[in-house]
N, C-alpha and C positions, 0 to 999 in steps of 0.2 A: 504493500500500500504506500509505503515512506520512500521509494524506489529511487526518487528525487533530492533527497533531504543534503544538503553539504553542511556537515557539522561543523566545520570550520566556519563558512559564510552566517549560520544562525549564531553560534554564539558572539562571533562578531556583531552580528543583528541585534541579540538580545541586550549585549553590553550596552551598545549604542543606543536603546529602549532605554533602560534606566537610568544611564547615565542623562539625557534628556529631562525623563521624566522627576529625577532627585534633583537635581540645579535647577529646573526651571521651578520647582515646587517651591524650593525653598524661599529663593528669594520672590514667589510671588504671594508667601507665608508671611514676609517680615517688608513689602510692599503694602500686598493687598491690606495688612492689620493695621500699619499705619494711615494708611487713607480711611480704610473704614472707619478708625475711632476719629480720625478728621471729621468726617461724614456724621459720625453721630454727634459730637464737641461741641461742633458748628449750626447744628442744624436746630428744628423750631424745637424750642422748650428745652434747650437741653443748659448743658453749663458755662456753655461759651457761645451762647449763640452770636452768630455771625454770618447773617444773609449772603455778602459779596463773597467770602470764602466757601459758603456752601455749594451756592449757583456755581461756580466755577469749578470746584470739585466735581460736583452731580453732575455739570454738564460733560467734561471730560471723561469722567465713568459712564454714560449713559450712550455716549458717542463711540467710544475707544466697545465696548459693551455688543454694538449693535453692527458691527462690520463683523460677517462672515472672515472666518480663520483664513480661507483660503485666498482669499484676496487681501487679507490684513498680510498676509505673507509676500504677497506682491507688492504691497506697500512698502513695504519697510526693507525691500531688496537693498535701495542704497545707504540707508542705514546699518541693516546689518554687515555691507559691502566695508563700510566706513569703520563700522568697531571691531570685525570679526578679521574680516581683510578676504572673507568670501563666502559665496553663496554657498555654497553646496558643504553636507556633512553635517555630524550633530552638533557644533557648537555655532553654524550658520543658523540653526532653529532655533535656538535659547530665546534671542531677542523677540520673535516673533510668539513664541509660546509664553514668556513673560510677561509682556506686553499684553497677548490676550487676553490672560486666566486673571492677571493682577484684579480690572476691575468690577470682573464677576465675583471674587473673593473677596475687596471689598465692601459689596453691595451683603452679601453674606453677613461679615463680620457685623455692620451697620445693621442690621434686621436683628442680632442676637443682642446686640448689648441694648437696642430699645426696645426688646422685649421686658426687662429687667430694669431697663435704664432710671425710667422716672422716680419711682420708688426706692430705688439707691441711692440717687443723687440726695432724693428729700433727708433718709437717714445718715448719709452721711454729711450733709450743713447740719442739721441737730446736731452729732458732735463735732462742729465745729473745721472738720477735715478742709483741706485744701482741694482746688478742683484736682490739681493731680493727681493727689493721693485718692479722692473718691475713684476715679479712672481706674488708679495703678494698684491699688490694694484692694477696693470694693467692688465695683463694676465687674472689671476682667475675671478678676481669680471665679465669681458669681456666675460668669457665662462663658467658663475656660469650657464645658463641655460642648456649646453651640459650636466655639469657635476652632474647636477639634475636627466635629461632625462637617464644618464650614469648609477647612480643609480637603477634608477626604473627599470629598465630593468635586473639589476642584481637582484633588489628582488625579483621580478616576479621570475627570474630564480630559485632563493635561495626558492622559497617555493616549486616548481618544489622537487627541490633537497630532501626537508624535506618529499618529500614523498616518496622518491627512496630510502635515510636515515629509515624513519619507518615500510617500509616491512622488513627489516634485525634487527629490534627490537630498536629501535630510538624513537620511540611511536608516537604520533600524528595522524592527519588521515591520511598521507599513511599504517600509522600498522593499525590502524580498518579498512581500508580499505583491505587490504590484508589479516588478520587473519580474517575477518566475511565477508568480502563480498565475496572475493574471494574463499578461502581453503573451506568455511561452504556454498559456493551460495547461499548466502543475497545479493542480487540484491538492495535493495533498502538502506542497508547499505552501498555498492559502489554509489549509486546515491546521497545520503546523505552529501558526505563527497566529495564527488566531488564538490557538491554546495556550502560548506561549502570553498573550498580552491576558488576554482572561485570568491568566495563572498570575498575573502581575497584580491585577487591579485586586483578586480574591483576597493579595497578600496585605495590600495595603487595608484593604476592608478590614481583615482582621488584626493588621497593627493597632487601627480606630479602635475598634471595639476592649478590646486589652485595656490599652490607655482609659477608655472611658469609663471599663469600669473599678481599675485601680481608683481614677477621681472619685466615683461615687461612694467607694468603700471611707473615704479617707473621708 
């Protein structure tokens, strides 16, 4: 059935999957978090509110948000031309999977801390707390499980993307998957590699899940 399979090109593939998929997570972990508490900071009712900072934030997330991957990728060819020094390969995709996922993972983070948000802020001015410390100590640690769940859901998506990235030459298995299973009809090299990212995302589900429920125990 596997008649196809070059175990040399897949694990090259799969490297290049993860590797993708953990750099661009991360830093659109420690992106997307800071815009969203921007987002929520700034916004109506909250502890800093600040109309012109919000509008401008929202509009940028809501804009950057609403362009299809695959032409956000064409977009930003001569940007990533500029910082990477070239198209093709997985550290050519970083910028454009960063850039995607950041401000959906924003919008994320902003939905969990005002789910909670009002009624923290109120107890924490009763005792007197700074708005920072309401944020940095009360708020976050209060909706670390949303903003866990916020995550995963963005990396899930984020590997989605690395395969939409590697039919246009990004590498990983969506390109084996695309140049041999599809262009050549190796079937079982599309099934391969489908298992292969499936087996990815199950993993990262169950990191989430772990994590979330150490926090519940604690």
């Amino acid at each position: 059935m596997f008649s196809n399979i070059d175990n040399e090109a897949f694990i090259k593939a799969f490297q290049e999957t993860i590797f993708m998929s953990f750099v661009s997570t991360l830093f659109v972990f420690i992106f997307g978090l800071l815009l969203g508490i921007t987002l929520f900071a700034t916004g109506k009712q909250s502890i800093n509110q600040n109309k012109i900072i919000y509008q401008i934030s929202s509009i940028i997330t809501n804009i950057l948000r609403s362009i299809p991957f695959l032409i956000l990728i064409v977009l930003l060819v001569p940007f990533t031309k500029l910082i990477v020094g070239t198209i093709l390969g997985a550290k050519a995709a970083l910028p454009a999977l960063i850039i995607g996922a950041t401000p959906y993972y924003a919008r994320l983070v902003e939905l969990t801390l005002n789910e909670k948000g009002k009624y923290l802020i109120e107890t924490g001015q009763a005792f007197g707390a700074s708005n920072y410390k309401i944020i940095t100590k009360i708020i976050i640690p209060e909706s670390l499980i949303g903003i866990i769940r916020g995550i995963t859901v963005t990396a899930i998506m984020i590997v989605g993307y690395t395969s939409i990235a590697g039919a246009i030459g990004a590498g990983g298995l969506g390109n084996l998957a695309y140049l041999y299973g599809f262009t050549r009809n190796q079937i079982d090299v599309t099934i391969l590699a489908t298992l292969l990212i499936i087996g990815i995302i199950l993993f990262i589900q169950l990191i989430s899940d772990i994590l979330i429920k150490k926090i519940q125990k604690t």
